[in-house]
N, C-alpha and C positions, 0 to 999 in steps of 0.2 A: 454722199448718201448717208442717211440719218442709221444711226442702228436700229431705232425704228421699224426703218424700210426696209433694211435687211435681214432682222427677223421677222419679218410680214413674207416677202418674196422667197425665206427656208421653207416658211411655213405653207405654202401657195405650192413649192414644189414637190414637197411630201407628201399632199392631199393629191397632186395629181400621180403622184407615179403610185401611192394606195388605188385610186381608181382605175387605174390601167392594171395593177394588176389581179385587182377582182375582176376586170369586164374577162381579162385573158386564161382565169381559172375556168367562166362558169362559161366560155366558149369551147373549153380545150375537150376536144370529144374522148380522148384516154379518163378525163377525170371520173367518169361513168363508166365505167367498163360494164360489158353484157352481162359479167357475172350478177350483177347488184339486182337487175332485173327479172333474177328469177327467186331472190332471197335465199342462197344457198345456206347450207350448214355452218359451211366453210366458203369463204369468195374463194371463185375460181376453181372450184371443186367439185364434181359432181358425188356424191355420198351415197353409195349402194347395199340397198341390206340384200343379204342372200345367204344361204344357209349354208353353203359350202362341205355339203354330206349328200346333195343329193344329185348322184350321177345320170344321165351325162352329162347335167345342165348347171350344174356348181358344187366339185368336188375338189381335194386335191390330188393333183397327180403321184408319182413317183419319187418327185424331185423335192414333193411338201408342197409347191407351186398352186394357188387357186384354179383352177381351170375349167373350162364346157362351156356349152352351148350360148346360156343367157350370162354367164361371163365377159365374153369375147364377143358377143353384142351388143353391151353395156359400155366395152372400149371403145368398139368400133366408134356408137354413137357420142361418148364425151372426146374422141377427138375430133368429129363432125365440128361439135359444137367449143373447140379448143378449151376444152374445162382439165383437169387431171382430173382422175379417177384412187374413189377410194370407199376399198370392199371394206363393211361390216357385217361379219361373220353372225348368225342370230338364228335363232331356234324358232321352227315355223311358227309355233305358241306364243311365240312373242314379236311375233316377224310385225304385225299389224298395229297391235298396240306403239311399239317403238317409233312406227309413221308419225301417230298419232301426237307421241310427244315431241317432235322433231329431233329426233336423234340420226334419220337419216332422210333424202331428200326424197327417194324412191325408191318401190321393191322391185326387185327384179331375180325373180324367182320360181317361174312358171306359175305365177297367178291369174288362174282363170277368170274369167271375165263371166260375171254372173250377175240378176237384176237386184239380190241382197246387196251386194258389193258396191254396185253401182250407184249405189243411194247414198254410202257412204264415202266412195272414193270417185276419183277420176285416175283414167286408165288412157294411153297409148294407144294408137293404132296397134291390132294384132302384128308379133313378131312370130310365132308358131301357131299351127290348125291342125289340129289333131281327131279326130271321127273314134270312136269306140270302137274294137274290131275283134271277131273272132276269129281264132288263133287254134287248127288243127294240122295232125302229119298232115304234110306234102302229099300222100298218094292217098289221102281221103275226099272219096265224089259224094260223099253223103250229105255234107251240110252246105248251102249254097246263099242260104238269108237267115236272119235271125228265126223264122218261124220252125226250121226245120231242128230246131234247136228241142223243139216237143219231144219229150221222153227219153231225151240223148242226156250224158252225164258231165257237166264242167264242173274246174276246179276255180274257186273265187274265196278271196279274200272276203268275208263276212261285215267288214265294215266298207266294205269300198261302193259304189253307185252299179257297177257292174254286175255284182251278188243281186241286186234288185231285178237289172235288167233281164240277166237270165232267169229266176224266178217266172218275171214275167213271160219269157219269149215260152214258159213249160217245163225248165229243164230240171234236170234234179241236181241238187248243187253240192258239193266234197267242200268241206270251208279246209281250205288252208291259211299260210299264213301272211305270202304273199306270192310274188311274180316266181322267185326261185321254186317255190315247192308246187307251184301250180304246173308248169313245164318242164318238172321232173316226174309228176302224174302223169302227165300227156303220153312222153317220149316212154314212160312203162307202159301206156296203154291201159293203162286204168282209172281216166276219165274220155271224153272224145272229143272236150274242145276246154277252150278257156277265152275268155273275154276282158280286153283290157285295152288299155291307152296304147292308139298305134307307135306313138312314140316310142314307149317301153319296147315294144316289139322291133321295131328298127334299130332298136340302140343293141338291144339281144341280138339281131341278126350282125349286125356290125364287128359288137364286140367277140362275140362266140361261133357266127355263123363257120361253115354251113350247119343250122340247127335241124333240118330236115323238116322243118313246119314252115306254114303258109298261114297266110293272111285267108279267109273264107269269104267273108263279108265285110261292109262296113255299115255304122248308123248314118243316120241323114242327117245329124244335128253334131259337128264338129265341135269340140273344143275350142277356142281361141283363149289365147295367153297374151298378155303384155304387161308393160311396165307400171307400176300403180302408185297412185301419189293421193295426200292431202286433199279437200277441194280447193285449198286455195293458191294453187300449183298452176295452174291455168297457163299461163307462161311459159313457162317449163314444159310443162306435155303439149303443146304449140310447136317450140323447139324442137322435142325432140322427134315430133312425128313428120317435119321436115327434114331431120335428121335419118331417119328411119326409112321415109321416100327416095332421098339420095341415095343411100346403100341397100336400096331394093335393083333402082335402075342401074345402080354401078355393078350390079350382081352378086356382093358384100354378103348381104344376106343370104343368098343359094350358096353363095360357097363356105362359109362356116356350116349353114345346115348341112351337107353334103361331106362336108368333117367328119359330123359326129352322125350320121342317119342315113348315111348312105342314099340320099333322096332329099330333096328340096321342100320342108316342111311348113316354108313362110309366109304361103300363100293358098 
């Protein structure tokens, strides 16, 4: 054989096994990994802002430890979807903006789900549903719907939607300054109800109960909450609201809410 021939036939077998091993990268299904398809932060990461001060739902405990509610449904979900998980801590002022510039993938921070919001972001199927509720003693038959609320005295945070509400419903309003000094008015008897997120109130009976107050009424137009992304997330909140169905029927969900709320919030 000519050496010719013999660098002709090195050369024959180096363009064949090059080709073989491009056909077997851009077969090899690992090459792609699921992560890539949603353009995380980080591959393989799911990236979560959340404020981690606001109790029950992302504080920390005793131990320094992150913990509550849209926490622990946040893991739940990136092990659904086998991503790790990783909290950034952020200030609700800045919780949205930081979406905005992709510093994290999604909020997950009891962001309600509103028709502003919604113009600008895409949101998850609701993880909590929360109604607006008034909140007097256990041994009062006087208030029974928001009307009877007419010429009766609540104590309400001055910037909250609540403050509004009652306004509306006639009542005469004590501004306080929030949830603690409103149901320390109560329990002295010197206002006769208060109106707020039933959530707040389940987490107070939970964490403090027995508080000696009752739920009165509720609104007919519930809160919903969920995860909230970019629009161009689409993918991802796909994911993860198949992710969220899983841990609805596996019962994942009811029993984290039943953690912290003594009662099944999620639906």
């Amino acid at each position: 054989m000519s050496r010719r021939t013999v660098f002709a036939a090195i050369a024959l077998a180096a363009s064949a096994a090059l080709t073989l091993s491009a056909c077997g990268a851009g077969s090899d299904p690992a090459s792609s990994a699921p992560a890539d398809e949603f353009d995380l932060v980080r591959a393989g990461t799911l990236t979560v802002a959340t404020e981690g001060t606001y109790r029950p739902f992302s504080f920390h405990d005793a131990s320094g430890e992150l913990v509550g509610f849209d926490v622990e449904i946040a893991e739940a979900v990136a092990e659904k979807l086998g991503l790790e998980i990783s909290f950034q801590e952020t200030q609700w002022d800045a919780i949205f903006a930081g979406l905005e510039a992709g510093r994290f993938d999604v909020i997950g921070n009891q962001v309600s789900i509103n028709p502003e919001r919604e113009e600008k972001y895409l949101f998850s199927e609701p993880y909590s549903v929360s109604p607006g509720v008034i909140v007097v003693p256990e041994d009062d038959e006087s208030i029974s719907s928001f009307a009877d609320l007419a010429g009766k005295t609540t104590a309400q945070s001055l910037t909250s939607n609540w403050y509004e509400l009652a306004q509306e419903s006639g009542a005469t309003v004590e501004a306080v300054e929030g949830w603690a000094q409103a149901v320390a008015l109560l329990a002295q008897g010197r206002v006769d109800a208060t109106i707020n997120d039933k959530l707040t109130f389940l987490d107070y009976e939970t964490t403090d109960g027995p508080t000696g107050l009752k739920i009165a009424a509720e609104t007919d137009d519930p809160a919903s909450s969920a995860f909230t992304f970019t629009k161009d997330k689409q993918a991802l909140v796909d994911a993860i609201d198949q992710a969220l169905g899983e841990l609805r029927e596996e019962g994942v969900l009811a029993e984290i809410s039943e953690k912290y709320f003594g009662a099944d919030v999620t639906s």
